[in-house]
N, C-alpha and C positions, 0 to 999 in steps of 0.2 A: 181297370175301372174301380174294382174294390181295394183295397189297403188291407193287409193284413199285419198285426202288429207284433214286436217279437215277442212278447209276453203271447197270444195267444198261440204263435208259432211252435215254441217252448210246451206249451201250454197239453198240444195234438202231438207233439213229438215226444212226451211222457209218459201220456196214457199209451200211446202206442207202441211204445220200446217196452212198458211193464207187460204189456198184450203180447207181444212179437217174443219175449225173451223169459216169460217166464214159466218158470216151471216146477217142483213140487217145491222150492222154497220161496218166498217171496222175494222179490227185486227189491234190493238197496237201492236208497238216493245215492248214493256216492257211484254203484253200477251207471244209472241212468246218465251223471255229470259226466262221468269215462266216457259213456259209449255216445251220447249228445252233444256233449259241450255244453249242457244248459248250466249257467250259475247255480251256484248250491244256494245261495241264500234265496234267489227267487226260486226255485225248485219246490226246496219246506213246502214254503209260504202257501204255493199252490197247490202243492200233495193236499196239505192238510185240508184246504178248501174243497178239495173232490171228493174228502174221506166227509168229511160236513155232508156233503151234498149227495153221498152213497152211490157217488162212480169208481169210487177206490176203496177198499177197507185196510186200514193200516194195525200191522202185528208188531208188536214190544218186546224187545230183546232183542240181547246182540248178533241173533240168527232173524231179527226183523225187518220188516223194510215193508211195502205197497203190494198190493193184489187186486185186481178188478172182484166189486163187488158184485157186477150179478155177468153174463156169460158176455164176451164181445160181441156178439150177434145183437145182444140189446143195450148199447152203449151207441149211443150216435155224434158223429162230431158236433151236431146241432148240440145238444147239451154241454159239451167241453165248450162253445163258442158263449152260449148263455152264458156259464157260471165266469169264464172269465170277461166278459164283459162286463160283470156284476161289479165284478178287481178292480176293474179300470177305470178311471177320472178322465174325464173330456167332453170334451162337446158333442152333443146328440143332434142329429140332423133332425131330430123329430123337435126338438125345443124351439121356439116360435121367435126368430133371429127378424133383425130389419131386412128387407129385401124389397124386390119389385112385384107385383101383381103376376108378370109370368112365374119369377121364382115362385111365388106363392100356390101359384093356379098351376102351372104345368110342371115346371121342374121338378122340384118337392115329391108331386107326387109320382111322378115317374121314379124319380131316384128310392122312395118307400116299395113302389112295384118291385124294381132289382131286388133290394135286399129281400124283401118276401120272399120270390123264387130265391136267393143263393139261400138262404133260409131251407127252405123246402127239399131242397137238394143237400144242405148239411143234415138236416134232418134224419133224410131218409137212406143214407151213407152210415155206415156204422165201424165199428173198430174192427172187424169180422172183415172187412171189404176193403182196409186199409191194410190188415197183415197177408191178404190173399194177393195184395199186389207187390209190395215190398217179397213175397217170396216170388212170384212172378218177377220183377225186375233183377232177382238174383243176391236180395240184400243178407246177408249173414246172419243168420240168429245162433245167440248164445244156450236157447233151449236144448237142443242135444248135448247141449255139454254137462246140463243141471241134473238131465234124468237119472234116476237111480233103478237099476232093473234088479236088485237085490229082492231075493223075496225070505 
């Protein structure tokens, strides 16, 4: 029913590998392109926009790279879905296209209903509840490999 595009794909799959993988040093963009696949040039482009928007904070120098700026519990995928929708150029179903009177009267707003609730549910879904499943599915994190137990 819904379309999801691979820029936002990309997008949930960055914030979450930096969430899933990191640990006292910051995640590299070039870790994330390894472990994701995601293009580097679209990668930047979009770090940089969530460091904008204070879902990631980015550190300088060649020990630098992304870190969630406030805890995954308050990070929700509703906000990675905003800020890249923000990116994106295209047609809005909310923009006032020719159609017919049902399209107008019922479809329309049926289809604004949907997005509401999948809205509401990105929302209230968080980066916290997407790396509790990824270790429940069994998926590998690079985190134990980063910890330093030196004291």
């Amino acid at each position: 029913m819904f379309r999801i595009s691979k820029k936002l794909m990309f997008a949930i799959e960055a914030v979450l590998d930096i969430a899933y993988n990191a640990g006292s040093e910051p995640v590299q963009s070039g870790e994330i392109t390894r472990r994701q696949g995601i293009p580097k040039r679209y990668l930047e482009q979009v770090l940089q926009q969530f460091v904008r928007e204070g879902i990631l904070s980015g550190v300088r120098g060649p020990r630098g790279g992304y870190r969630l700026a406030r805890e995954r519990r308050r990070i929700t995928v509703g906000e990675i879905v905003k800020v890249v929708r923000g990116m994106e150029n295209g047609c809005d179903i909310n923009e006032e296209l020719a159609g017919s009177v049902l399209g107008h009267q019922v479809v329309r707003p049926l289809w604004l209903e949907l997005q509401d609730d999948c809205m509401t549910r990105l929302d209230s879904t968080t980066i916290e509840d997407l790396c509790l499943r990824a270790r429940k599915a069994g998926v590998a994190s690079e985190t134990s490999d980063r910890i330093d137990f030196s004291i």
